[in-house]
GUZATI-977016 format. One record per residue: residue number from 1; residue in three letters; x, y, z of N, C-alpha, C in turn. Coordinates in pm, whole numbers. Layout:
// GUZATI-977016
(NUM ALA (X Y Z) (X Y Z) (X Y Z)) ...
***
This chain:
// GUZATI-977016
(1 UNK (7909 -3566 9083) (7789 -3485 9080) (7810 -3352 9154)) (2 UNK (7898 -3390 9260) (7890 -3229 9371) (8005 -3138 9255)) (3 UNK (8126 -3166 9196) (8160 -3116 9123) (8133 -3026 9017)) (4 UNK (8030 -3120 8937) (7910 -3075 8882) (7817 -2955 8886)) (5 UNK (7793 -2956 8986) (7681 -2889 9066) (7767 -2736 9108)) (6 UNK (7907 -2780 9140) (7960 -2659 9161) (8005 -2593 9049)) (7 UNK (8049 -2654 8944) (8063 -2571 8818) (7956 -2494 8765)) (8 UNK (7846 -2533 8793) (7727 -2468 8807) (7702 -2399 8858)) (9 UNK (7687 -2401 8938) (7675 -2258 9051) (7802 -2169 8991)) (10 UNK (7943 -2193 9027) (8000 -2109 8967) (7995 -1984 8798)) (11 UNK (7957 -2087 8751) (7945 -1993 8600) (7815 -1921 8588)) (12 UNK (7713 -1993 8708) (7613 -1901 8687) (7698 -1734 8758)) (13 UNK (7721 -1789 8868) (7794 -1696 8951) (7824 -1577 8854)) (14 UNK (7933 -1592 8727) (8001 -1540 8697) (7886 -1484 8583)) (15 UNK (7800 -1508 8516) (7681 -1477 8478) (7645 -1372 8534)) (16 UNK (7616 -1340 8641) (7516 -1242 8728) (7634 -1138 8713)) (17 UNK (7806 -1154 8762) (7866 -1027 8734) (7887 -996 8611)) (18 UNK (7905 -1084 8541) (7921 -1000 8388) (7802 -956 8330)) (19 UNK (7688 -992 8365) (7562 -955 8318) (7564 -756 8396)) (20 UNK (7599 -758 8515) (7618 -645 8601) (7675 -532 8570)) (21 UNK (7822 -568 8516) (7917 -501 8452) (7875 -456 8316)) (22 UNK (7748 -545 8210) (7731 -451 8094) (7590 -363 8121)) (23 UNK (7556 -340 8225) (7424 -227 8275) (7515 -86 8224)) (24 UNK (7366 -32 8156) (7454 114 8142) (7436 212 8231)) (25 UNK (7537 293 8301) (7564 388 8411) (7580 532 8316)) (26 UNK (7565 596 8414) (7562 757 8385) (7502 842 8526)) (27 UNK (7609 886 8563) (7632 998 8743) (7699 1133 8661)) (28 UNK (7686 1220 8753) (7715 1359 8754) (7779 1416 8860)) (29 UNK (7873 1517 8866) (7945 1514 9007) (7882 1631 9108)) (30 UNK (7792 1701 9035) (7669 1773 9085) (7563 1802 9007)) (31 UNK (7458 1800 9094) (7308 1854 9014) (7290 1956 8984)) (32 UNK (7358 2086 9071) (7314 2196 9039) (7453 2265 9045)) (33 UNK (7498 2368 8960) (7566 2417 8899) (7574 2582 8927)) (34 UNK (7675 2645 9019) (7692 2799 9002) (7719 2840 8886)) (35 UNK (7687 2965 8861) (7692 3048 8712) (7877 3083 8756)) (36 UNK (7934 3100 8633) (8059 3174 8644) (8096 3237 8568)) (37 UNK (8185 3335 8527) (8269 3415 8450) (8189 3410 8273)) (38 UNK (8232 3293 8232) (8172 3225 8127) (8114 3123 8063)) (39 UNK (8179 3001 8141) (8129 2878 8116) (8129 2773 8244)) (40 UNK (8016 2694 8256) (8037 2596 8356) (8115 2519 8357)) (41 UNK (8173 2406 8415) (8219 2262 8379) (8112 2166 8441)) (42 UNK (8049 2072 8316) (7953 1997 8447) (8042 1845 8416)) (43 UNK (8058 1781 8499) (8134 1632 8493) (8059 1519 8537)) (44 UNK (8102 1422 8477) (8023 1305 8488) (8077 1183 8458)) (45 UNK (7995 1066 8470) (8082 919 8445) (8017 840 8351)) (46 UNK (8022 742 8254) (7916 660 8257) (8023 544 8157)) (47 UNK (8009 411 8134) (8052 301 8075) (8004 295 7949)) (48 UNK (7947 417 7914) (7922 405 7761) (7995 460 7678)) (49 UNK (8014 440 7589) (8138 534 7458) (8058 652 7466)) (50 UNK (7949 703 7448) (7889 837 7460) (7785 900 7554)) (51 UNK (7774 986 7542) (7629 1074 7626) (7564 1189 7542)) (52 UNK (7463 1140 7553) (7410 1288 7460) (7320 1394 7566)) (53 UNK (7312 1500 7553) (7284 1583 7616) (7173 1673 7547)) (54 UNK (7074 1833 7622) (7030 1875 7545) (6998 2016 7643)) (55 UNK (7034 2137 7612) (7093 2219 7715) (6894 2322 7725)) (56 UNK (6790 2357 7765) (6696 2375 7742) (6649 2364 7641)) (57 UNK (6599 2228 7606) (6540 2167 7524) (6590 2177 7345)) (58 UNK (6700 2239 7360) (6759 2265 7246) (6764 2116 7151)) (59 UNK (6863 2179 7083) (6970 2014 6938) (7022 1950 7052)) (60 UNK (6992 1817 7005) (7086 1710 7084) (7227 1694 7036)) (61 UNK (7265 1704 7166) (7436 1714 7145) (7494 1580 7207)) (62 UNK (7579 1587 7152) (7671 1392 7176) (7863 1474 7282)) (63 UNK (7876 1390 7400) (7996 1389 7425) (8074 1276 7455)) (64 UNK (8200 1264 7391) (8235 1078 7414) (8292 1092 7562)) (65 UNK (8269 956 7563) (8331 954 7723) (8467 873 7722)) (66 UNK (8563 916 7792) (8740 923 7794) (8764 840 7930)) (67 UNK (8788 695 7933) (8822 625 8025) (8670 654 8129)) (68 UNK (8588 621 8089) (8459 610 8158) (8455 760 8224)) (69 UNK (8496 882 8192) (8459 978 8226) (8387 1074 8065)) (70 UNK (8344 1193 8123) (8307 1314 8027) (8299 1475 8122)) (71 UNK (8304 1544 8027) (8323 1653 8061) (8254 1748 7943)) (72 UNK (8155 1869 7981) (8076 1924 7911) (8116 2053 7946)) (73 UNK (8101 2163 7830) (8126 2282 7870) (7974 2367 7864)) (74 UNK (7917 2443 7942) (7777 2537 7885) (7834 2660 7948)) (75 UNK (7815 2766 7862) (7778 2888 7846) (7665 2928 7952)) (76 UNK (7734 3035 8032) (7644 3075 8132) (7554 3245 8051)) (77 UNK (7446 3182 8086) (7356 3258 8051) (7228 3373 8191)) (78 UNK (7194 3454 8129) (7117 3522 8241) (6994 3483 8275)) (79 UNK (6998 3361 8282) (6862 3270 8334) (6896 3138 8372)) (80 UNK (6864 3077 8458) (6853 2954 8452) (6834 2805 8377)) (81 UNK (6941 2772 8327) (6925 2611 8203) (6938 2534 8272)) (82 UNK (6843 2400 8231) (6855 2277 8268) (6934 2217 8136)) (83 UNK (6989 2144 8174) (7051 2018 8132) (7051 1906 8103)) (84 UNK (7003 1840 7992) (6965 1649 8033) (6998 1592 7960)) (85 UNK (7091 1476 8041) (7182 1339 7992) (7141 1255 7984)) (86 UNK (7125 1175 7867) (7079 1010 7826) (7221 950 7778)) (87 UNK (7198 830 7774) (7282 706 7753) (7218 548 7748)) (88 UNK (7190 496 7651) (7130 392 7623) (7016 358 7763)) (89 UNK (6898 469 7822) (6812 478 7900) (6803 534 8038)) (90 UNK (6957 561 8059) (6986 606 8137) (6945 750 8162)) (91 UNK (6915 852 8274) (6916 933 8247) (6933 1042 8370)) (92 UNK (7023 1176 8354) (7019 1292 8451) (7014 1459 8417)) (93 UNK (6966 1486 8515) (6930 1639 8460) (7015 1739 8566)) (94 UNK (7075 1837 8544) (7145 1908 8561) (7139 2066 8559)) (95 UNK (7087 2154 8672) (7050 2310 8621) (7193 2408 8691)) (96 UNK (7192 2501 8577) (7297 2566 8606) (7236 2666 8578)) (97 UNK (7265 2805 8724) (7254 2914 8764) (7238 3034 8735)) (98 UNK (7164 3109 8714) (7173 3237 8609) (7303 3306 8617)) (99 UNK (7359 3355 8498) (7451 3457 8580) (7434 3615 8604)) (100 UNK (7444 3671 8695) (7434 3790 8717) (7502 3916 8604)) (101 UNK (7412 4036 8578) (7455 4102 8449) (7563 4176 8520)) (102 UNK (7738 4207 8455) (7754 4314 8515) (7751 4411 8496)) (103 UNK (7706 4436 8313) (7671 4597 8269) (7654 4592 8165)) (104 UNK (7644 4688 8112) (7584 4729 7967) (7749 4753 7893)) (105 UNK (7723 4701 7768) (7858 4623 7678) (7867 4756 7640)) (106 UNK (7768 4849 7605) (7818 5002 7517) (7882 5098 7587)) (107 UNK (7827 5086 7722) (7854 5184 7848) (7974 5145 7842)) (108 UNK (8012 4999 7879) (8183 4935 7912) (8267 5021 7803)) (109 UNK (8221 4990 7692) (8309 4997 7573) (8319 5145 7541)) (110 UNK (8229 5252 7554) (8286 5372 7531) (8328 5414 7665)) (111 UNK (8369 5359 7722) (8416 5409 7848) (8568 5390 7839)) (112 UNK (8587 5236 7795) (8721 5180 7757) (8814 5256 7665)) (113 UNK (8736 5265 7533) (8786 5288 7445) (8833 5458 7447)) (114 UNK (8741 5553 7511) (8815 5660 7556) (8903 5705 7661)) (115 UNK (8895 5566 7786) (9001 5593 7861) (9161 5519 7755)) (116 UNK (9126 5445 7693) (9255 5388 7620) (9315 5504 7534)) (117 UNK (9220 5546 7448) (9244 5631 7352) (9334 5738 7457)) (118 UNK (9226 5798 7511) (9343 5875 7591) (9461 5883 7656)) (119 UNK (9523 5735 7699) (9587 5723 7799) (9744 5758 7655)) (120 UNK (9701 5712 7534) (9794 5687 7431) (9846 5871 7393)) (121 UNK (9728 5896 7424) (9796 6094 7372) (9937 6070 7469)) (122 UNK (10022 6185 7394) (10142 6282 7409) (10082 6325 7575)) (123 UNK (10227 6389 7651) (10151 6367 7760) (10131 6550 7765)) (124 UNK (10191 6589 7675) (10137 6713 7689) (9944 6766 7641)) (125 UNK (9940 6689 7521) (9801 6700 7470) (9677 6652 7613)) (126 UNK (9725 6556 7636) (9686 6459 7777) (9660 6550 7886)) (127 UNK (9735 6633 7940) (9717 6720 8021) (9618 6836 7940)) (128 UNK (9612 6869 7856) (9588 7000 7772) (9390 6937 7805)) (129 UNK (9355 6818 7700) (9219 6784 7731) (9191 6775 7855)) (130 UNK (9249 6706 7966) (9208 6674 8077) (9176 6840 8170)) (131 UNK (9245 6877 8122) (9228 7076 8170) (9154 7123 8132)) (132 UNK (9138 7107 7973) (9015 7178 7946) (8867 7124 7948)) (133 UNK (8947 6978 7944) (8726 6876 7996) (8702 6966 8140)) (134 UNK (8802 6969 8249) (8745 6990 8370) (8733 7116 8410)) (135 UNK (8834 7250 8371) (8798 7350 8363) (8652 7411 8258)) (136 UNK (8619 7344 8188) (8482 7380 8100) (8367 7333 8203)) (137 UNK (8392 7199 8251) (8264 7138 8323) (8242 7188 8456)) (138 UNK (8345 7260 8507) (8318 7323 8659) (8257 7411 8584)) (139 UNK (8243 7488 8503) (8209 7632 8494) (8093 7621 8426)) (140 UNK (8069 7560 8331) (7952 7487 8262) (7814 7458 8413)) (141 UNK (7865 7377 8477) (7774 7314 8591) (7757 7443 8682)) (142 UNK (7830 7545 8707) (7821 7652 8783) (7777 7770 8733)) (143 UNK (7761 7797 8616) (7683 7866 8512) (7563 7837 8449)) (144 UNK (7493 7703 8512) (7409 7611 8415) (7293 7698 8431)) (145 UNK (7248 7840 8496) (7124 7947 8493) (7159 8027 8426)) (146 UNK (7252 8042 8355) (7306 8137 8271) (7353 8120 8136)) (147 UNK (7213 8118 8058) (7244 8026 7927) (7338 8109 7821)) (148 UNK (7383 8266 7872) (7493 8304 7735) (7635 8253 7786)) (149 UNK (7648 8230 7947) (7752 8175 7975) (7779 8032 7946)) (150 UNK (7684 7956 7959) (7672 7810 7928) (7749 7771 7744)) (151 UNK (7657 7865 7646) (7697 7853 7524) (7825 7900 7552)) (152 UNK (7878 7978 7578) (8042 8015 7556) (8145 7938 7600)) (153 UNK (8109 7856 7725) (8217 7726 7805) (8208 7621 7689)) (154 UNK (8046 7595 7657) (8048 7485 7533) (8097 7529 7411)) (155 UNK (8125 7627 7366) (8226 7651 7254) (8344 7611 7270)) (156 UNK (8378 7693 7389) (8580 7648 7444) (8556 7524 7464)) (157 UNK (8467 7456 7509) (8532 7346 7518) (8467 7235 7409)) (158 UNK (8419 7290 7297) (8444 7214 7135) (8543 7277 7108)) (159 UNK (8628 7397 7060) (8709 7475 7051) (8833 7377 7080)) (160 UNK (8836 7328 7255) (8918 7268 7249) (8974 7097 7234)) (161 UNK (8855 7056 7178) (8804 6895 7141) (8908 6913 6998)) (162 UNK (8836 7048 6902) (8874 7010 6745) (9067 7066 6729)) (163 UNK (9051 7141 6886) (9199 7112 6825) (9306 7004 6881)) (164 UNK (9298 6937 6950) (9299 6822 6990) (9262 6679 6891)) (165 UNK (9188 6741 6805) (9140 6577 6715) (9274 6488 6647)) (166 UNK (9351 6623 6593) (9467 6517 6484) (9542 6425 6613)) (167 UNK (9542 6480 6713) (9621 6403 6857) (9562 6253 6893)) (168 UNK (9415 6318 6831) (9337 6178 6933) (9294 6101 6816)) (169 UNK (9348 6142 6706) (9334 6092 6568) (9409 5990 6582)) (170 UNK (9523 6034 6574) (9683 5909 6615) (9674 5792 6706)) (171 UNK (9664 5879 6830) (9654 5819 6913) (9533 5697 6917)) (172 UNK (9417 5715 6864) (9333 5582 6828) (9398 5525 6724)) (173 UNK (9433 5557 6663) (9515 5457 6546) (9611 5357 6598)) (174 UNK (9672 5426 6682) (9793 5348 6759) (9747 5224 6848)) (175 UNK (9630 5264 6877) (9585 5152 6958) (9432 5049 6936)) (176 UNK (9466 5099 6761) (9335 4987 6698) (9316 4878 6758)) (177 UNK (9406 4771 6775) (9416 4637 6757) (9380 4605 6919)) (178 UNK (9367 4716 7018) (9306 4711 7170) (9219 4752 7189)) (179 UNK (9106 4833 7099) (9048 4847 7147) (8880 4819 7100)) (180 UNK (8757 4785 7197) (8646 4715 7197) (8561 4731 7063)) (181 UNK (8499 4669 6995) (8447 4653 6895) (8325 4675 6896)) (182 UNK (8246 4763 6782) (8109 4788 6815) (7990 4745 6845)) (183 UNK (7964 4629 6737) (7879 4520 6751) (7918 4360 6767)) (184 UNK (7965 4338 6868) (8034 4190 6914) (7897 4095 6849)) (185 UNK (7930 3964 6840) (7821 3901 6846) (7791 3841 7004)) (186 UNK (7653 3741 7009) (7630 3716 7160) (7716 3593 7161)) (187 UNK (7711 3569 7299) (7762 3421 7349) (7933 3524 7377)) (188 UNK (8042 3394 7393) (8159 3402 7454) (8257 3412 7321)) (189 UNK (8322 3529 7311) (8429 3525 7222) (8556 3622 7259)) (190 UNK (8664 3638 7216) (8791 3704 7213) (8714 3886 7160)) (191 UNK (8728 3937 7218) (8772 4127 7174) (8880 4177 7173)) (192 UNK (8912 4147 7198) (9120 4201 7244) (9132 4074 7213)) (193 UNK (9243 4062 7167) (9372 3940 7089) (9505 3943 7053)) (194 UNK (9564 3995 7181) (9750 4061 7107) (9791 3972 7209)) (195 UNK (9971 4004 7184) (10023 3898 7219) (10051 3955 7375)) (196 UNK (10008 4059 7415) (10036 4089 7561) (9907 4076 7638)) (197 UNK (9789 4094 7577) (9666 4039 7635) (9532 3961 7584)) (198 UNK (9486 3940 7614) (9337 3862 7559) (9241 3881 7664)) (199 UNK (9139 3950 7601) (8977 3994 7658) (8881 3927 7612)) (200 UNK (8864 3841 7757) (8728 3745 7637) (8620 3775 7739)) (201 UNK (8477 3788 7649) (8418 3849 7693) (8248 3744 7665)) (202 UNK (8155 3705 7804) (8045 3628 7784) (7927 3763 7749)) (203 UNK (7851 3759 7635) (7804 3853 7605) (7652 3791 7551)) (204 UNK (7501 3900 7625) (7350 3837 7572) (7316 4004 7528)) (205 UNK (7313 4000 7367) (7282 4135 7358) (7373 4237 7413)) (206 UNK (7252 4365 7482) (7422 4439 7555) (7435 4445 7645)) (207 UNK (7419 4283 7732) (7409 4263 7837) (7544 4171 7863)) (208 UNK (7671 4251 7938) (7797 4177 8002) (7761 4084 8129)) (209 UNK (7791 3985 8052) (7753 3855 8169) (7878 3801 8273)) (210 UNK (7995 3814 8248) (8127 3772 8248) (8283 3850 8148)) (211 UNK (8364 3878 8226) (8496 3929 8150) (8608 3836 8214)) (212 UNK (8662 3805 8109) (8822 3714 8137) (8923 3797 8069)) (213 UNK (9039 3822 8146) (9119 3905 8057) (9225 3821 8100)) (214 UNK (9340 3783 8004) (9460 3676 8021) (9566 3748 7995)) (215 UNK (9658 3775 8079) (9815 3797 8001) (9911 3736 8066)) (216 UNK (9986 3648 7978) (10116 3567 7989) (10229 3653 8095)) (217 UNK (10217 3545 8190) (10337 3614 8275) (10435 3662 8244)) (218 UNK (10502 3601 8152) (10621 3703 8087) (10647 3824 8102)) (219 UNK (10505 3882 7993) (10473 3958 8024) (10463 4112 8154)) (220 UNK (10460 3990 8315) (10496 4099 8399) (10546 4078 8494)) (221 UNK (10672 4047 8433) (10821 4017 8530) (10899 4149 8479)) (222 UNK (10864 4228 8406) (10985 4374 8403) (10860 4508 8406)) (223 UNK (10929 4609 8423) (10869 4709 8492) (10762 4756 8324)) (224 UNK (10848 4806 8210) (10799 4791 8085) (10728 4783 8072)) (225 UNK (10710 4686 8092) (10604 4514 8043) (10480 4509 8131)) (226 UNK (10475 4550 8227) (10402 4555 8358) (10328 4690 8341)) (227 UNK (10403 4820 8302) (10250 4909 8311) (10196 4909 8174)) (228 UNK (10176 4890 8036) (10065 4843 7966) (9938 4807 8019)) (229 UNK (9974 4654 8129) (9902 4568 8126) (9808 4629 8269)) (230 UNK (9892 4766 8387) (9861 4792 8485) (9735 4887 8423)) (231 UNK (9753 4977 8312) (9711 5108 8220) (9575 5007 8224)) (232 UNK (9583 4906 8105) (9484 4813 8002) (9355 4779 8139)) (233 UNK (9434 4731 8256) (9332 4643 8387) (9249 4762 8482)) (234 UNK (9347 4888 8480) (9244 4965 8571) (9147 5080 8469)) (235 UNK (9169 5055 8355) (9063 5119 8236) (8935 5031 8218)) (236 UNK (8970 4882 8239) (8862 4812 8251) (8794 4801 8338)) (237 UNK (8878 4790 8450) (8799 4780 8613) (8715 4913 8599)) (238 UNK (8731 5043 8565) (8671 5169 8564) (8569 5163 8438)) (239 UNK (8574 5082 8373) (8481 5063 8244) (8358 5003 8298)) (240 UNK (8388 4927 8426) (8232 4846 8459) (8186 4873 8579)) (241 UNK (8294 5011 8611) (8222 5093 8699) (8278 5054 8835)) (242 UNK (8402 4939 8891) (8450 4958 9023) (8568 5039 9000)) (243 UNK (8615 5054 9137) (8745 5138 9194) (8885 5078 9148)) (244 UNK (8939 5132 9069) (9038 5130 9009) (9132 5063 9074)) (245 UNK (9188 5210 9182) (9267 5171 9289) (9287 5098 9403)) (246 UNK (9150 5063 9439) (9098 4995 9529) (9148 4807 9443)) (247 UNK (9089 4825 9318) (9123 4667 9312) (9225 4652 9262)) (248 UNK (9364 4774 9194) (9475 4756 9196) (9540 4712 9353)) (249 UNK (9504 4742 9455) (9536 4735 9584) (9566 4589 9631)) (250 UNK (9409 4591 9599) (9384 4430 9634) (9449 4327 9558)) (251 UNK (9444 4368 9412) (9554 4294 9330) (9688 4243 9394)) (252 UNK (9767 4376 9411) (9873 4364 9452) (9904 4268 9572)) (253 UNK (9805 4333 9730) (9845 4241 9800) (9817 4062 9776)) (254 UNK (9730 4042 9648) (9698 3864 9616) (9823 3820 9545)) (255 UNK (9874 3881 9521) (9967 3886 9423) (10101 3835 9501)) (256 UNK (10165 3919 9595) (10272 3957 9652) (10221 3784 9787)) (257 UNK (10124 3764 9815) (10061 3655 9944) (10075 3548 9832)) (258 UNK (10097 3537 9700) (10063 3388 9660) (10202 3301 9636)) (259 UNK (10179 3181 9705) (10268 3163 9719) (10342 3049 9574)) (260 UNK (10453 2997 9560) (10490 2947 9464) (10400 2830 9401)) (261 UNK (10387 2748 9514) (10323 2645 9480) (10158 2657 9442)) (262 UNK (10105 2763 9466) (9964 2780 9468) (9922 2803 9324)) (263 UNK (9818 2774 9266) (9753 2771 9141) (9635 2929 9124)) (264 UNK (9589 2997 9203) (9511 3046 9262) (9516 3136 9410)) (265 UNK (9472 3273 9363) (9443 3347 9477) (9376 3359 9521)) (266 UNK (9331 3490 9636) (9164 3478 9696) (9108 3601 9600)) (267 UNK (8987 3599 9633) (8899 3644 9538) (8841 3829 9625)) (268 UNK (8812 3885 9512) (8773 4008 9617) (8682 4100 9542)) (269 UNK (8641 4177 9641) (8508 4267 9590) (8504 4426 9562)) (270 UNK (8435 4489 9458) (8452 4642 9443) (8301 4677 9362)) (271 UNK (8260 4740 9437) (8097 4828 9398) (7997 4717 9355)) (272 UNK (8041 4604 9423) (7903 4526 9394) (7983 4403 9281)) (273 UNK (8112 4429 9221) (8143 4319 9166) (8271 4221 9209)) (274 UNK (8262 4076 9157) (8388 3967 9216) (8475 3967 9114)) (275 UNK (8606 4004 9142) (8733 3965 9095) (8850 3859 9148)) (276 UNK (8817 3779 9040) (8857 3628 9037) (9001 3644 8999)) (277 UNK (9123 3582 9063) (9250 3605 9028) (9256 3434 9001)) (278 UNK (9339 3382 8870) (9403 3233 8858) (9512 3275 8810)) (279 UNK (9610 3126 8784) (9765 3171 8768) (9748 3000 8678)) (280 UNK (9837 3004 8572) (9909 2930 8527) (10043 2910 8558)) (281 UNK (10111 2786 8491) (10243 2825 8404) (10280 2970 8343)) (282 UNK (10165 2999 8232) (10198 3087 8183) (10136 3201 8170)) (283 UNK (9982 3215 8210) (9899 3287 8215) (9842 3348 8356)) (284 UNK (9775 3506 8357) (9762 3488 8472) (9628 3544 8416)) (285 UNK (9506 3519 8454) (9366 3547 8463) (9310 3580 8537)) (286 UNK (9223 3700 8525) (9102 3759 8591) (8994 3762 8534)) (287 UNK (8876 3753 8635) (8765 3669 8582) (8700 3791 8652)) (288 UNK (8597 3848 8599) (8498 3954 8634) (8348 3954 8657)) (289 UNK (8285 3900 8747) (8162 3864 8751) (8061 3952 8846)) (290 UNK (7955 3936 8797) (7855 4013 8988) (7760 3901 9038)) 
***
């Protein structure tokens, strides 16, 4: 009978844990979520084959879960989203951070696209505009009560735009495939796509939310190879309006301090915006945020 009695007890025993073990779970590894560059990572656990999700009240979205984990990607946006996870009743909610704007996509882009364009002129033509933009505009701005003088600086210096065009004709040609596109669509996509860089860019309207720009180390282990990519980074940094030199500076010394084993540098600041340095194997990334 006591035998009995203990097989009993036992299998109930074993009842209560296996009954335990099929409860459905679902955790998160935080509730609330900083905005970044472009996309969050929010992570989580649960014993179910799936989780469905629904990012402000949007389509329900499904993610499977990989050895009792999951991993979700959202798009950082300039407001605040909640987040909410079900799983056979289970349930958690999750808000992630507005992200801060860092400028206007048209401002960036004709800013870019004529420091690029230019940088590609002959270096004689190069000098020739840059002389005559700044010799016209001192004299222009210092004449600006003197409207027969005013019209005559603005002639010379259309005068010296149209003869300059077949130069800057070329020279944008040469550098189609770099440079920013007029009407991007919104959300996160590639603008630049060559094999020495990639510009990806989080975009609401013409509002720049985030810039990632990637180029393969390869890339800048020879001197060559290295100013393209030095030209391409301080046209952008000056496109969204910080100090060129200032965050070439800072570059350098994160650069030259990181050490082999490290994945990641420190992070640093110019006119109000954060420049994010990461390192691959093969890539090295900057992440542009405010």
């Amino acid at each position: 009978m006591k035998k009995l009695m203990s097989l009993v007890v036992a299998a109930a025993s074993l009842m209560v844990i296996l009954s335990g073990c099929g409860k459905p779970t679902l955790t998160v590894s935080n509730h609330h979520l900083s905005a970044n560059a472009l996309a969050v990572t929010l992570k989580g656990k649960s014993n179910q084959k799936q989780v469905d999700y629904t990012v402000n009240g949007g389509t329900k979205q499904t993610v499977k879960t990989n050895s009792g984990a999951f991993v979700i990607s959202v798009p950082t946006k300039n407001y605040q989203q909640t987040v909410k996870l079900s799983t056979d009743g289970k349930h958690q909610t999750v808000t992630v951070a507005k992200a801060n704007v860092v400028g206007s996509y048209q401002k960036m882009r004709t800013t870019y696209n004529q420091g690029l364009t230019g940088a590609a002129l002959p270096k004689k033509e190069a000098a020739e505009l840059k002389a005559g933009k700044a010799t016209s505009m001192v004299a222009m701005q210092a004449k600006a009560q003197k409207a027969t003088a005013l019209q005559k600086q603005a002639a010379e210096l259309k005068q010296t735009q149209a003869k300059l065009a077949p130069a800057m004709k070329k020279a944008k040609a040469s550098v189609k495939d770099q440079l920013l596109p007029a009407n991007p669509k919104d959300g996160i996509h590639n603008l630049i796509d060559t094999n020495k860089m990639t510009l990806r860019v989080n975009l609401s309207g013409d509002k720049v939310l985030g810039i990632a720009m990637m180029v393969p180390v390869n890339s800048l282990k020879h001197k060559k190879d290295l100013k393209p990519f030095i030209m391409s980074f301080s046209i952008l940094t000056n496109s969204v309006g910080a100090n060129a030199k200032h965050v070439l500076n800072k570059f350098q010394k994160a650069a030259k301090a990181k050490k082999s084993s490290s994945t990641t540098a420190p992070k640093f600041h110019s006119s109000g915006l954060l420049f994010s340095l990461g390192y691959s194997t093969s890539t090295l990334y900057v992440f542009i945020t405010k």
